[in-house]
C-alpha positions as YAML, in Angstrom:
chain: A
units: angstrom
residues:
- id: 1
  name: UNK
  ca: [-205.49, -128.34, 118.09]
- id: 2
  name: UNK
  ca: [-202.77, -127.68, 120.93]
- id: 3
  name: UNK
  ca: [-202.58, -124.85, 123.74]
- id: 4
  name: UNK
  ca: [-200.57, -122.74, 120.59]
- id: 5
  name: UNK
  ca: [-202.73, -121.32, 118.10]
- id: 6
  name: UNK
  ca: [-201.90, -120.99, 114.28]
- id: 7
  name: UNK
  ca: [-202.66, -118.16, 112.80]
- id: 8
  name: UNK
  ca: [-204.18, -118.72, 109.63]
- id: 9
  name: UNK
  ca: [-205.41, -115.79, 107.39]
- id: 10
  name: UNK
  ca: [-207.18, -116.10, 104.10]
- id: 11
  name: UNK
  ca: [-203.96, -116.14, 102.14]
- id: 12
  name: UNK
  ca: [-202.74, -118.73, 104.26]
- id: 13
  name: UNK
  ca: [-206.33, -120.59, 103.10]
- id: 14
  name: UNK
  ca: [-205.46, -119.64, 99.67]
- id: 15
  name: UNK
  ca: [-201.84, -121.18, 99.35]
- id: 16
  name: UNK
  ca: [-203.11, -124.48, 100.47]
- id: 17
  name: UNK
  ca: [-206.04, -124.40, 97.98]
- id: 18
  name: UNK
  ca: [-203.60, -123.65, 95.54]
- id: 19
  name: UNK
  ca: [-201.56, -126.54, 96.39]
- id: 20
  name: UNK
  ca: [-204.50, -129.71, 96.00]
- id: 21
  name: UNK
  ca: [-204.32, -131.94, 93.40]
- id: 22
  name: UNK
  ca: [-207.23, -130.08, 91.02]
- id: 23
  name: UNK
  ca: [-208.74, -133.55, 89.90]
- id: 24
  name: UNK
  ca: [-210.39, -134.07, 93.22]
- id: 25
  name: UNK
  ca: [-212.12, -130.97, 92.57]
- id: 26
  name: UNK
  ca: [-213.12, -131.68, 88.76]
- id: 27
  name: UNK
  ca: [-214.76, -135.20, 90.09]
- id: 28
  name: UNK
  ca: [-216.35, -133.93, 93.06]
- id: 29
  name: UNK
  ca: [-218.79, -131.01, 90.54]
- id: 30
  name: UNK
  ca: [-217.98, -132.24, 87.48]
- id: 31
  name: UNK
  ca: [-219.18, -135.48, 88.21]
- id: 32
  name: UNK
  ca: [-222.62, -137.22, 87.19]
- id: 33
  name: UNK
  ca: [-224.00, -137.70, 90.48]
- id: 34
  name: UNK
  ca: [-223.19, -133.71, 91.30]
- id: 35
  name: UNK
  ca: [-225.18, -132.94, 87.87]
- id: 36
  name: UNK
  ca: [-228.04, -135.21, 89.56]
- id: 37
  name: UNK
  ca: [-228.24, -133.17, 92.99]
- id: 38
  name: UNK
  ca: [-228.08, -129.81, 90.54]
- id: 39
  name: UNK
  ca: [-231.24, -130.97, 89.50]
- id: 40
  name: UNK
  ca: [-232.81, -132.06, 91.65]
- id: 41
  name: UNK
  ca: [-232.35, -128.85, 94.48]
- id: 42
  name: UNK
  ca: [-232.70, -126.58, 91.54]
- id: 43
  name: UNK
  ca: [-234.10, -127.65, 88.57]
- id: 44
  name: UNK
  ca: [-232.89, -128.45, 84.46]
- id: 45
  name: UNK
  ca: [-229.29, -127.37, 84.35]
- id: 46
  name: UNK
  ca: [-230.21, -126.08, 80.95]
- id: 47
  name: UNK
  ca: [-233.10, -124.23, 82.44]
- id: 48
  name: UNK
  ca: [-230.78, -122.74, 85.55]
- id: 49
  name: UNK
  ca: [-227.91, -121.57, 83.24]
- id: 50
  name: UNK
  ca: [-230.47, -119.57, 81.06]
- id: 51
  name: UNK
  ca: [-230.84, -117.32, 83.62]
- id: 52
  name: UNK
  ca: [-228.57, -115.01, 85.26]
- id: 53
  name: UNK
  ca: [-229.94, -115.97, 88.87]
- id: 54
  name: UNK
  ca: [-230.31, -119.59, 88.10]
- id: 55
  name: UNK
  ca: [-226.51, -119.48, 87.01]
- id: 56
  name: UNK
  ca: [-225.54, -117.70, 90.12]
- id: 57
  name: UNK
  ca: [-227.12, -120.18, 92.46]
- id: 58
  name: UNK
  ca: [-225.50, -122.94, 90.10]
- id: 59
  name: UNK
  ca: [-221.87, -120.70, 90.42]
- id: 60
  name: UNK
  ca: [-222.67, -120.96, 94.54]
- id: 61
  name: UNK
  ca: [-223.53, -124.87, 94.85]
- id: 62
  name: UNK
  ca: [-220.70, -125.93, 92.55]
- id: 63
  name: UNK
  ca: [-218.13, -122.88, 94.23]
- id: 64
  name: UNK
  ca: [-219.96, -125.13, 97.84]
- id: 65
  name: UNK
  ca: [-219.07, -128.35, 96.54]
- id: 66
  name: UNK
  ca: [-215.43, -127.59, 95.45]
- id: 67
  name: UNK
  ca: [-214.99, -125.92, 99.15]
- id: 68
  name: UNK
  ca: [-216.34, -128.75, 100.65]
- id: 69
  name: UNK
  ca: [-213.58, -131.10, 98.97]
- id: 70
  name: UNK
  ca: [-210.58, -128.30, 99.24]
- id: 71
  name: UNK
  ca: [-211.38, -128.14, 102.93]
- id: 72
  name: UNK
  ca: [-211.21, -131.33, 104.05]
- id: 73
  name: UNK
  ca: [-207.77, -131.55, 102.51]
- id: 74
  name: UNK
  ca: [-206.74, -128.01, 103.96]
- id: 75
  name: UNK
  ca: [-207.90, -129.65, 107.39]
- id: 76
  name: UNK
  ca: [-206.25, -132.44, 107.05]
- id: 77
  name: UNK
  ca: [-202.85, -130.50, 106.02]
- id: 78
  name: UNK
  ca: [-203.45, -128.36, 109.09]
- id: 79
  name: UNK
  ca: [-203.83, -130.49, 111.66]
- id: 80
  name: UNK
  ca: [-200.04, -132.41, 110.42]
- id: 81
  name: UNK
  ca: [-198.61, -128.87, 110.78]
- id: 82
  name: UNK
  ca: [-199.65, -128.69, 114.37]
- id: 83
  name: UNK
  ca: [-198.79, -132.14, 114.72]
- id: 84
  name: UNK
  ca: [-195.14, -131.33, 113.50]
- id: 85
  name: UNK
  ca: [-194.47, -128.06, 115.55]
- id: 86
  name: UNK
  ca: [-194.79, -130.73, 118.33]
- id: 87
  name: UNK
  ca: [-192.51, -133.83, 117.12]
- id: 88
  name: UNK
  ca: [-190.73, -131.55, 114.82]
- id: 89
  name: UNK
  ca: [-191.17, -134.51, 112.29]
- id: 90
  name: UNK
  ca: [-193.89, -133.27, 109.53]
- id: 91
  name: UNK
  ca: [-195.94, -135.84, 107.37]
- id: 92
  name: UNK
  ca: [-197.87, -134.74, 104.68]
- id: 93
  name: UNK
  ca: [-197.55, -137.98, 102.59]
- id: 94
  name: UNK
  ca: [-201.14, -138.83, 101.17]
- id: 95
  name: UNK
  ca: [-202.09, -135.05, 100.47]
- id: 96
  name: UNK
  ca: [-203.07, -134.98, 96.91]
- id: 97
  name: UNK
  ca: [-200.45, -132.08, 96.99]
- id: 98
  name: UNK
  ca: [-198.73, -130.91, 93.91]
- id: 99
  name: UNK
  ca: [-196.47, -128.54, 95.88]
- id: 100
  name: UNK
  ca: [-195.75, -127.94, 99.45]
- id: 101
  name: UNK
  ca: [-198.23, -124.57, 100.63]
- id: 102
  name: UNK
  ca: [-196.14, -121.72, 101.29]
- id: 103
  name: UNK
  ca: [-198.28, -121.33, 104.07]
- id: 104
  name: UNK
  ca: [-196.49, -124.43, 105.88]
- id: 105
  name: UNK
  ca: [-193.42, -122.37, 105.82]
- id: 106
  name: UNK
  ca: [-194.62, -120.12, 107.34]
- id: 107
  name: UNK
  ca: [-196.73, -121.80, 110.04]
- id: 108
  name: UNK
  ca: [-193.33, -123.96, 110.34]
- id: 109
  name: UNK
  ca: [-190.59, -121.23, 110.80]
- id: 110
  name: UNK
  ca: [-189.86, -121.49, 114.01]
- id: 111
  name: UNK
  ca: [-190.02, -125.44, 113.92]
- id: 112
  name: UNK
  ca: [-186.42, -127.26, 113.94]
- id: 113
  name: UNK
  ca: [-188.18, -130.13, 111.59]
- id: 114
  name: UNK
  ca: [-186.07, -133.15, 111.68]
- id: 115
  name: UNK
  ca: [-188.18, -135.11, 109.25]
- id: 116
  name: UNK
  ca: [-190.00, -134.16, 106.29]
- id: 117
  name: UNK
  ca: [-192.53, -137.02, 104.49]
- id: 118
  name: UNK
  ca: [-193.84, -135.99, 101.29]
- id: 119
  name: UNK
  ca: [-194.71, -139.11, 99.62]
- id: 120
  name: UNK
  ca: [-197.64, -140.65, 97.71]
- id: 121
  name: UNK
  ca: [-198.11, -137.11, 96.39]
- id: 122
  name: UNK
  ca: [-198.51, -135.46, 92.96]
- id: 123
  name: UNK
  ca: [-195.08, -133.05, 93.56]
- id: 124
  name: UNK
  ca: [-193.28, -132.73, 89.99]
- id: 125
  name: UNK
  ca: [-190.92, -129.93, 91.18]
- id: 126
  name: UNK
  ca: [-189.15, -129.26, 94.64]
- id: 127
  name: UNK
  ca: [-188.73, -125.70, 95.25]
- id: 128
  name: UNK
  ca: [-185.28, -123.99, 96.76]
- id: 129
  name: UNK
  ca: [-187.12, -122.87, 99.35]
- id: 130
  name: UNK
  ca: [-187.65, -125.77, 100.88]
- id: 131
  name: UNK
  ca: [-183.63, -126.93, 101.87]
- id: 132
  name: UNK
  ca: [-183.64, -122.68, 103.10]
- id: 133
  name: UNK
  ca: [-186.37, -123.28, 105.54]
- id: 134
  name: UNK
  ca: [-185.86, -126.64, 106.58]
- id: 135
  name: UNK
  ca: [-182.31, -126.88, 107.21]
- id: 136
  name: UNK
  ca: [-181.98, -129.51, 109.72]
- id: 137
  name: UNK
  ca: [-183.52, -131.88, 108.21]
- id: 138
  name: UNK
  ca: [-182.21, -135.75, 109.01]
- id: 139
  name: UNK
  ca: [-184.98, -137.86, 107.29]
- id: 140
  name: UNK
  ca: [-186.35, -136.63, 103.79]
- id: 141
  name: UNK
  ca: [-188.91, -139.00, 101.94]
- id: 142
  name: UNK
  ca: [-190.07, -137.31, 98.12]
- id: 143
  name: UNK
  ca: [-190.83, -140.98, 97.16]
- id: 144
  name: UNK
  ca: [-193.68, -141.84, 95.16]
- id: 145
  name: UNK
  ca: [-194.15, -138.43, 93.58]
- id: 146
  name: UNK
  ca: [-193.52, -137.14, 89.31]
- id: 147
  name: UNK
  ca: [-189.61, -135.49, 90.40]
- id: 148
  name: UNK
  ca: [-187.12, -135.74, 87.84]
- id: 149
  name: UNK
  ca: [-184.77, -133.41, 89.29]
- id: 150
  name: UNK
  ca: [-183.47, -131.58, 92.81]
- id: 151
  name: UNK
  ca: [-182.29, -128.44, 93.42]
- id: 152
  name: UNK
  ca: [-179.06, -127.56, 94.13]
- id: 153
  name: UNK
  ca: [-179.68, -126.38, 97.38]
- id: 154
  name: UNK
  ca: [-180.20, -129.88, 98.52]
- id: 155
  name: UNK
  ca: [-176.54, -130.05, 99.43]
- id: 156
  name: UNK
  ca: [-177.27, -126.92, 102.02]
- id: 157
  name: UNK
  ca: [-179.19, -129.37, 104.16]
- id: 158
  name: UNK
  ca: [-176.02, -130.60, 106.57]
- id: 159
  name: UNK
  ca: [-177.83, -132.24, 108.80]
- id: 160
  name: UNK
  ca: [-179.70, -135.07, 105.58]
- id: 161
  name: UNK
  ca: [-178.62, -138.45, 106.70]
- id: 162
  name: UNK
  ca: [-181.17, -140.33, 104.55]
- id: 163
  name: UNK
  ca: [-182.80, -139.31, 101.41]
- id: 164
  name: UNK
  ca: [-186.10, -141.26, 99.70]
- id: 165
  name: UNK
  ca: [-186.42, -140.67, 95.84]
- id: 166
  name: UNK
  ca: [-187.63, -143.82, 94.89]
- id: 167
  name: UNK
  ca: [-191.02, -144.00, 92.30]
- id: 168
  name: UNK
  ca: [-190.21, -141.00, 90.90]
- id: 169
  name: UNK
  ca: [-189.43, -140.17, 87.15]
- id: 170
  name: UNK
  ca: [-185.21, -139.24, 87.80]
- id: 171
  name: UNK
  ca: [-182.97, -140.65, 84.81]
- id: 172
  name: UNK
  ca: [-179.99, -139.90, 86.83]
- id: 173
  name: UNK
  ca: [-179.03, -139.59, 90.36]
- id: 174
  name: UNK
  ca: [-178.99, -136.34, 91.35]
- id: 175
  name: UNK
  ca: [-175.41, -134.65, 91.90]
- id: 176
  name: UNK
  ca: [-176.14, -132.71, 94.52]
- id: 177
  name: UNK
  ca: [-176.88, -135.39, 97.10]
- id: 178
  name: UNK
  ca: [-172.99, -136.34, 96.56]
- id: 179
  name: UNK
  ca: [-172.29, -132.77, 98.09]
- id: 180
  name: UNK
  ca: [-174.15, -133.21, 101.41]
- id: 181
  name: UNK
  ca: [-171.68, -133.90, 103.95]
- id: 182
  name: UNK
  ca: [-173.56, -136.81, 106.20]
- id: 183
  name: UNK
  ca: [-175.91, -138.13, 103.64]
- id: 184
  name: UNK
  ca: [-175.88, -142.16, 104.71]
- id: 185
  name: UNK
  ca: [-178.62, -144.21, 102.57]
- id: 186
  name: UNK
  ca: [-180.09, -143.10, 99.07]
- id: 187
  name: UNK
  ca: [-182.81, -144.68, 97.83]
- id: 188
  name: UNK
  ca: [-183.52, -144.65, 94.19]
- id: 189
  name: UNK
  ca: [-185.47, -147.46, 93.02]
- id: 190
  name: UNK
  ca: [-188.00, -147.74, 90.40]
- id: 191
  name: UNK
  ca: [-186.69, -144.86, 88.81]
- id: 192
  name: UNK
  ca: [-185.24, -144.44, 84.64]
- id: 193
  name: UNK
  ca: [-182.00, -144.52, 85.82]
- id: 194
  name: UNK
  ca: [-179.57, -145.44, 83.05]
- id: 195
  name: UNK
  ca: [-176.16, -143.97, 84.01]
- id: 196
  name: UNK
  ca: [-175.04, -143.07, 87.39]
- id: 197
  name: UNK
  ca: [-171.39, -141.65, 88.31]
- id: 198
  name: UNK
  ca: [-169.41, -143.94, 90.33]
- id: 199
  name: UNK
  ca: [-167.11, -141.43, 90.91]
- id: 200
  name: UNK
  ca: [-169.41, -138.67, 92.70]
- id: 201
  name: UNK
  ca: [-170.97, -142.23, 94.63]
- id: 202
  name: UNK
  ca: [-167.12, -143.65, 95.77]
- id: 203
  name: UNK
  ca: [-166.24, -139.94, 96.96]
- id: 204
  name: UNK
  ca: [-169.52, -139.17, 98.87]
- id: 205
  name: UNK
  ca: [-168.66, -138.67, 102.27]
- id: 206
  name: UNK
  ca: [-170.68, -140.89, 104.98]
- id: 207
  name: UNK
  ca: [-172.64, -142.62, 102.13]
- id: 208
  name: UNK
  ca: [-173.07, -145.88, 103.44]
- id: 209
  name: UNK
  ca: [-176.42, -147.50, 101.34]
- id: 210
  name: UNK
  ca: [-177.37, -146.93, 97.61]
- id: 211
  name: UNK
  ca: [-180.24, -148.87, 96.30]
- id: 212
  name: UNK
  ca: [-181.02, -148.85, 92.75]
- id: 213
  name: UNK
  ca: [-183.23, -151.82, 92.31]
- id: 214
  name: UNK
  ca: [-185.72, -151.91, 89.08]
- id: 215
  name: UNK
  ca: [-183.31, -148.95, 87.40]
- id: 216
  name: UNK
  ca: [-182.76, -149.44, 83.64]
- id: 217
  name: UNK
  ca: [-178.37, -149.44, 84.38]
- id: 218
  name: UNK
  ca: [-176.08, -149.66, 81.48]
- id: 219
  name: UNK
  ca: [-174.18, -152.53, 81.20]
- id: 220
  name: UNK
  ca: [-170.93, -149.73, 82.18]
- id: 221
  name: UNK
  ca: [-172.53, -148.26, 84.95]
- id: 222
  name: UNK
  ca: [-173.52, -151.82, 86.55]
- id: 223
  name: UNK
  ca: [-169.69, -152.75, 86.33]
- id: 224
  name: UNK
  ca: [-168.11, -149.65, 87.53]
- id: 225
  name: UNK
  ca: [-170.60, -149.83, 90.64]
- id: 226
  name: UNK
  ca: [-169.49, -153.12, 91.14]
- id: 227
  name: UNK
  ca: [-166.15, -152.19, 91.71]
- id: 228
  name: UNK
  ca: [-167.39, -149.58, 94.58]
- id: 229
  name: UNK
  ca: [-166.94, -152.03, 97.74]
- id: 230
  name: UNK
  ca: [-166.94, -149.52, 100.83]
- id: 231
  name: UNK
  ca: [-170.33, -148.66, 99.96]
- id: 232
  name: UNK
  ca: [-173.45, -151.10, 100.21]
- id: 233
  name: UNK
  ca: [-175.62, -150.87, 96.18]
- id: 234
  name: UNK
  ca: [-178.45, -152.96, 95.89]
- id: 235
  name: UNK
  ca: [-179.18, -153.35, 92.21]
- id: 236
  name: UNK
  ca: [-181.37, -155.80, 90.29]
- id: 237
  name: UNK
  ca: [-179.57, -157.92, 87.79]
- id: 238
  name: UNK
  ca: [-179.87, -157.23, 84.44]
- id: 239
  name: UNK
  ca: [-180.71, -159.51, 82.27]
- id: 240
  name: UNK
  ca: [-178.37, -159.69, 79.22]
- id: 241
  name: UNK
  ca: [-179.66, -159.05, 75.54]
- id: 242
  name: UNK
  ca: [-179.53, -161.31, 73.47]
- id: 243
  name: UNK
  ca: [-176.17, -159.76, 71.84]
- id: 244
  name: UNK
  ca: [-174.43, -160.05, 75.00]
- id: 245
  name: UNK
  ca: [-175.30, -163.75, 75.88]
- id: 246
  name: UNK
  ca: [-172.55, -165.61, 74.21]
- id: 247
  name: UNK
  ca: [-174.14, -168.71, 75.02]
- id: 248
  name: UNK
  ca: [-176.91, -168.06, 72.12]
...
């Protein structure tokens, strides 16, 4: 830890908890080898939960075990945050979260973060409140998560030059990227992205780099990109069906 504490309360504790992946918990006492430590420290499981005291010392090893998992992944969030309030540049990529804590608002609100890395993660939804805390944001990776969609809000962050959304589950570029005035690289790939408007993409202000490589494009989207030459788009070609190749 630095010279500046963080003050962390139990609710602070909580909102992290909250925010694991739960299958790291479900393996860690749900697991064979837990069952075998069960029984061994304490006896039959059978026999434990046929008691009321043997099921509350079976409640307090499994409640230990699940703590013991949850913690290290609390620490681990932790010691990012204090990292960021020093770079202003905040990683938690590789957190098993499925949502950022609320308690890293907090901890973060007097943090100008330039960067935000949330990859390799299990995040299906970004909340609003994340473009209202983190304003100045310049670097924003969500790559490598289960997004489909963006809030609105996104286009509040003024400051976004580049913007990572690729591995995700999007069918469509979100429009609200198109709104933020110094956005300068996208990058989509290995999305489901069928159709994407080459209008909102020509009239984006700084956009300078679009890939969309491994998208499933429409034949009409791949051609009306094409036509887009101010603007760098890296697309993998599609191959034609069998309809379309006249040479069949």
């Amino acid at each position: 830890m630095s010279g500046k504490e963080v003050p962390f309360s139990f609710e602070d504790f909580n909102s992290f908890i909250n925010s694991l992946y739960s299958v790291a918990l479900q393996r860690e006492y749900l697991s064979h080898r837990s069952n075998r430590l069960i029984e061994m420290v304490f006896g039959h499981i059978d026999d434990l939960e046929g008691s009321q005291e043997g099921a509350t010392r079976l409640q307090a090893l499994r409640a230990a075990n699940c703590l013991k998992v949850l913690g290290k992944g609390v620490i681990r969030v932790v010691h990012r945050v204090e990292e960021a309030r020093e770079s202003c540049k905040l990683d938690l990529s590789n957190c098993q979260l499925m949502q950022v804590p609320d308690a890293v608002y907090y901890m973060l609100r007097n943090t100008p973060l330039i960067e935000c890395n949330l990859a390799f993660n299990v995040i299906s939804k970004i909340p609003p409140k994340l473009p209202a805390k983190f304003s100045f944001i310049k670097k924003l990776n969500l790559s490598h998560n289960r997004l489909s969609a963006l809030p609105d809000e996104i286009r509040e962050l003024t400051q976004l030059e580049m913007v990572d959304i690729s591995s995700n589950s999007f069918l469509s570029l979100p429009a609200c990227l198109f709104a933020t005035p110094k956005l300068a690289e996208i990058r989509a790939q290995k999305n489901f992205i069928t159709d994407v408007d080459a209008d909102a993409v020509s009239s984006s202000p700084k956009l300078e780099q679009l890939n969309l490589k491994e998208n499933p494009l429409s034949r009409s989207t791949e051609e009306s990109l094409s036509k887009i030459s101010q603007i760098n788009i890296v697309l993998t070609k599609r191959e034609l069906e069998e309809w379309e190749d006249l040479t069949v």
